[in-house]
N, C-alpha and C positions, 0 to 999 in steps of 0.2 A: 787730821791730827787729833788724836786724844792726851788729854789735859786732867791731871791729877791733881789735886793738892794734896801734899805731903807737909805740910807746916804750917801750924794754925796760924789764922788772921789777927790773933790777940795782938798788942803791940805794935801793928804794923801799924803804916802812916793811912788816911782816911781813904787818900784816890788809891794806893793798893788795896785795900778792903772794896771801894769802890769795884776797879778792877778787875777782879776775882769775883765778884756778885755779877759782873754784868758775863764772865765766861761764864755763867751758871755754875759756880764752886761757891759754899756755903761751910760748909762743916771737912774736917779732914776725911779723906778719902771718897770725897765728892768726885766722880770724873765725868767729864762731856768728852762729846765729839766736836771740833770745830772746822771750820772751812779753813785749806791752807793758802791763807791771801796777804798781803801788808799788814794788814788793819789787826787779823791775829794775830799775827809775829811781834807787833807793839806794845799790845796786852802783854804778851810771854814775856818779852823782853823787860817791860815795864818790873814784873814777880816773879822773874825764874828763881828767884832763891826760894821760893814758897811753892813749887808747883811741879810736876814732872812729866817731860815733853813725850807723848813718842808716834812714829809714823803709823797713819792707820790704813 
């Protein structure tokens, strides 16, 4: 799965800022690649309004 942010972390609440640092997204237009497991889908699920999903 690669993993976009598209909407900066300003504002947001700590553990989304959290979050997003631990998928390795920092600044907008930061993207990783991640494993497609539980444990990601949590993360996403946790910031999908900050972030943009798509199949890799």
């Amino acid at each position: 799965m690669k993993v976009k942010l598209v909407k900066s972390l300003i504002g947001s609440k700590k553990d989304q800022i959290a979050t997003a640092h631990a998928l390795g997204l920092r600044k907008i237009g930061d993207e990783t690649t991640q494993p497609d497991n539980a444990a990601t889908k949590g993360k996403i699920a946790k910031i999908n309004h900050l972030v943009e999903v798509t199949e890799a």
